[in-house]
C-alpha positions in Angstrom: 66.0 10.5 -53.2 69.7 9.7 -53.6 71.7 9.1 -50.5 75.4 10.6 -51.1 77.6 13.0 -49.4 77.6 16.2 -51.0 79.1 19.6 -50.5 77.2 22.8 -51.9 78.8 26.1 -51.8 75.6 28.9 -52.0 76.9 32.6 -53.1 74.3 35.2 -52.3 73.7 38.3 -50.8 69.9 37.7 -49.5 70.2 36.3 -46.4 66.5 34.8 -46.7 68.0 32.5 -50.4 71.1 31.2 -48.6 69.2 30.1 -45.5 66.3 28.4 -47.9 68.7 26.6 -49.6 71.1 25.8 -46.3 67.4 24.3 -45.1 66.7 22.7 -48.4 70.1 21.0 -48.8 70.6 19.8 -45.0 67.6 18.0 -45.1 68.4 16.0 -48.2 72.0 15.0 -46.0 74.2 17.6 -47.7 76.9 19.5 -46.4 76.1 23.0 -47.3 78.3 26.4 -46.8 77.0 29.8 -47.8 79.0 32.8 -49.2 77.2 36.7 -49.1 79.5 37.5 -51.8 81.8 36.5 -54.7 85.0 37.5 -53.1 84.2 35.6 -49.7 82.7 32.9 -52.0 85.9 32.3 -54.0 88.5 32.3 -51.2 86.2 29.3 -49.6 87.0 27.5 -52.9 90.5 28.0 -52.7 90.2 26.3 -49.4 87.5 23.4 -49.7 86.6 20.7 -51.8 83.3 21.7 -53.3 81.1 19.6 -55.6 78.8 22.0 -56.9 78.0 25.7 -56.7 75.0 27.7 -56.7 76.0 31.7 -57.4 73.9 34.2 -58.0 74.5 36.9 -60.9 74.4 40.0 -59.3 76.2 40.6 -56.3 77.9 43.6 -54.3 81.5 43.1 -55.1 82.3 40.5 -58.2 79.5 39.3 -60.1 78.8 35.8 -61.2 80.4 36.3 -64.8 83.7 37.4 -63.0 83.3 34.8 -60.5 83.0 32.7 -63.7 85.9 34.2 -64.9 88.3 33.8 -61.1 87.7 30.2 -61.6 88.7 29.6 -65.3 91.8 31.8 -64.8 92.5 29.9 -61.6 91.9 26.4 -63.3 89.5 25.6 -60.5 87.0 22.8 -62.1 84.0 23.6 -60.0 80.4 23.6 -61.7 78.2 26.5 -61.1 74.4 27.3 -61.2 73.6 30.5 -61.8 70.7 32.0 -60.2 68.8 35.1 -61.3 65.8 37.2 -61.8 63.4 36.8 -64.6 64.5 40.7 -65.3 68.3 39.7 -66.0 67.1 36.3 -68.0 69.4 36.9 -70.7 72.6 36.9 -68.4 71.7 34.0 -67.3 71.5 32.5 -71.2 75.1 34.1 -71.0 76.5 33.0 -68.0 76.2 29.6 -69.4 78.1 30.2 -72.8 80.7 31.6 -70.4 80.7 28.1 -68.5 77.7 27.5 -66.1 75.9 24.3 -66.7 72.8 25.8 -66.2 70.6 28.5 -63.8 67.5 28.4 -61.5 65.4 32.1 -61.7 64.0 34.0 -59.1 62.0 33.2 -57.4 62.0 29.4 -56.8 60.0 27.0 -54.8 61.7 24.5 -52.9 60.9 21.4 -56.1 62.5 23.8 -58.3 65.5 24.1 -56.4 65.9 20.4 -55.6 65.7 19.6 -59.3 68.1 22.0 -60.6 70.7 20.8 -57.8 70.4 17.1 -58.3 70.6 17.5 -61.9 73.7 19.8 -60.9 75.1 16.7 -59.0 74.7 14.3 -61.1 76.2 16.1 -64.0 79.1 15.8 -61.4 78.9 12.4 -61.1 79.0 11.5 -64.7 81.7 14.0 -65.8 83.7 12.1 -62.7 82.4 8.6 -63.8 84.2 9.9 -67.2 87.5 10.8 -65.8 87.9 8.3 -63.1 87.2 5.7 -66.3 89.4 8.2 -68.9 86.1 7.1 -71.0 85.6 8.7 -74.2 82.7 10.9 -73.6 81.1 9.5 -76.7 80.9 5.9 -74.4 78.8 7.9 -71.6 76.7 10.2 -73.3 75.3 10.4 -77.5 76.8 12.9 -78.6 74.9 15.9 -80.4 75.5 16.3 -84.4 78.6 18.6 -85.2 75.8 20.6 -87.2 73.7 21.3 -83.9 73.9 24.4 -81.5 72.9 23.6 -77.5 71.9 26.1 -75.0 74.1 24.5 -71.7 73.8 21.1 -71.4 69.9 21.3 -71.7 68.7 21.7 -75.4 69.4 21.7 -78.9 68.7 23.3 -82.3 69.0 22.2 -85.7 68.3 24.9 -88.4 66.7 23.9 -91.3 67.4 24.7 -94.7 63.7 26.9 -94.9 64.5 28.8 -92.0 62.5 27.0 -89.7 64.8 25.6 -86.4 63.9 22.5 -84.7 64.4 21.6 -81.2 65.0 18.8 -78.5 66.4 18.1 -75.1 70.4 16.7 -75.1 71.2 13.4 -74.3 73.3 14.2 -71.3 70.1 16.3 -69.7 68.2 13.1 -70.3 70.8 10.8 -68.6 71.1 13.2 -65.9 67.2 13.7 -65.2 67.5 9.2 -65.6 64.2 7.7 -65.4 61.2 10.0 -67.2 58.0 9.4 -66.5 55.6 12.1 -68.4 56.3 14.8 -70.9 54.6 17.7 -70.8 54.9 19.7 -74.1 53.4 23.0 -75.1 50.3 23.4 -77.5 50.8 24.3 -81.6 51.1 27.9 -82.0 52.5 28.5 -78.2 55.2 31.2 -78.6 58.6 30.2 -76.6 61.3 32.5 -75.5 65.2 31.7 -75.3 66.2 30.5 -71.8 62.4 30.0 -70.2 61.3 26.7 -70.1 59.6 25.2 -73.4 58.8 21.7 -72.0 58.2 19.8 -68.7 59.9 16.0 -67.5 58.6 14.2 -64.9 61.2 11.8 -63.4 60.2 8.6 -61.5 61.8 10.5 -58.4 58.7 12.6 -58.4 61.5 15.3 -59.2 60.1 17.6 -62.3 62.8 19.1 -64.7 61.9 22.4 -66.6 63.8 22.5 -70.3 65.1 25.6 -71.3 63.9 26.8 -74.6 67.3 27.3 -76.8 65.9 29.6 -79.1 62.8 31.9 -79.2 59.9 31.7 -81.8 56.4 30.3 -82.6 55.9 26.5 -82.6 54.7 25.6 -85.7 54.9 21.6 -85.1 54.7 19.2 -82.2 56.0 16.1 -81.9 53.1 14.3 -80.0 54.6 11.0 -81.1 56.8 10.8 -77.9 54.3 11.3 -75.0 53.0 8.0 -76.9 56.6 6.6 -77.0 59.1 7.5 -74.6 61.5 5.5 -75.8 62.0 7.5 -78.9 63.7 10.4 -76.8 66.5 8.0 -75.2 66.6 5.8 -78.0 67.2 9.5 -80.8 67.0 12.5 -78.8 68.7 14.2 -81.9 66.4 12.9 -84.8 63.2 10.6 -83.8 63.2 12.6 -80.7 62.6 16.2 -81.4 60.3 18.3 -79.7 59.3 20.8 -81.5 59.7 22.7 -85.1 59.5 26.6 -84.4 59.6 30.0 -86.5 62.6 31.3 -85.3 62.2 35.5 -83.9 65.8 36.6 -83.3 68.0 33.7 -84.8 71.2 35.9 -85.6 71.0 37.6 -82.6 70.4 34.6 -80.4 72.4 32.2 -82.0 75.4 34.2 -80.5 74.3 31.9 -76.7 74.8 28.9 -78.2 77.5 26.5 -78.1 78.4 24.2 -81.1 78.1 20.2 -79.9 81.3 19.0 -79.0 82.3 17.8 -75.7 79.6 19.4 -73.6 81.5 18.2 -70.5 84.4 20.3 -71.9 82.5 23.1 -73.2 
């Protein structure tokens, strides 16, 4: 794995999640401090440099969309992963319209967590590399079509002009997930459902990336053409590269989680 300092700030109020991820994060070198709620949470980011921050949705006190809220108001630039249970699924989808780059459910095993953090750090790095350059984003990452909707920094939809909605994985998850190894795609006819995960990545790091589904319907198409070519979803991800063509169940309604493809550093 990557060997680089890093500071983690953990906001929960089960004492068995902070201490998993205290263990989990120590042992890969990091620095890691742990909040049992939002209030106590926020006042350690006031005083410390954090890199990253893993915040749970519901807490005693503030919950994670008003922690959300603190930071923006406070113009602290800190990223936060939102962690919640499979019950409150579509907060999550929200919390990341309102500014989380992206959310681990509950429960996790300890893979799950270490993928969703390093892909957490290294969306850091490259929105740092970007500053630190004053690079137009455009130079870093390819950006997605002014036409397309993405779920966080994960996935993309492009509706067609049938009804039909087809869908891929961002450049920027790509760069961030680096060197893919396998693909592991869901069969024709599979039903997906907005913010659960619609296709696997295996990394060379052995580390395993779960893509969140943008949109929720029936797969009517698969594009098997990339487990056979790879380089097709670096080369294109927002043409060649699609994964999948779906019937869309609740496009109106869940269109309104989706961000328009701009600067996805600056969403």
């Amino acid at each position: 794995m990557e060997n680089k300092s890093r500071n983690l700030l953990t906001i929960d109020d089960e004492n068995v999640i902070l201490e998993a991820v205290k263990r989990v994060g120590t042992a890969e070198g990091w620095k890691v401090d742990t909040a049992t709620d939002a209030t106590q949470g926020f006042q350690m980011v006031q005083k410390n440099s954090y890199d990253l921050c893993l915040c749970d949705i519901m807490l005693p006190d503030m919950d994670g969309f008003q922690f959300l809220e603190k930071l923006r108001e406070s113009e602290i630039d800190l990223p936060v992963i939102m962690t919640t249970g499979f019950a409150t699924i579509e907060n999550a989808v929200k919390s990341l319209d309102m500014g989380a780059i992206d959310y681990l459910p509950k429960p996790f095993t300890v893979d799950e967590v270490l993928s969703t953090l390093y892909r957490g750090f290294r969306f850091v790095d490259l929105k740092k590399r970007q500053i630190e350059t004053d690079s137009d984003v455009n130079s870093i990452i390819v950006p997605c079509p002014l036409q397309y909707k993405h779920l966080g920094f994960q996935s993309w939809i492009s509706i067609d002009y049938d009804g039909s909605v087809k869908i891929g994985a961002t450049d920027l998850f790509l760069k961030i997930i680096n060197s893919i190894k396998t693909v592991n795609l869901l069969p024709l006819e599979a039903e997906i459902l907005q913010g659960f995960s619609c296709a696997e990545f295996e990394a060379d790091d052995e580390l395993i990336h779960q893509l969140m589904a943008p949109m929720s319907g029936q797969i009517i198409r698969v594009n098997e053409k990339i487990k056979e070519d790879l380089s097709q979803l670096e080369k294109d991800p927002y043409f060649n590269g699609w994964l999948y063509i779906i019937v869309p169940k609740n496009l109106n309604y869940e269109l309104k989680y989706l961000s328009g493809c701009h600067n996805i550093f600056g969403r």
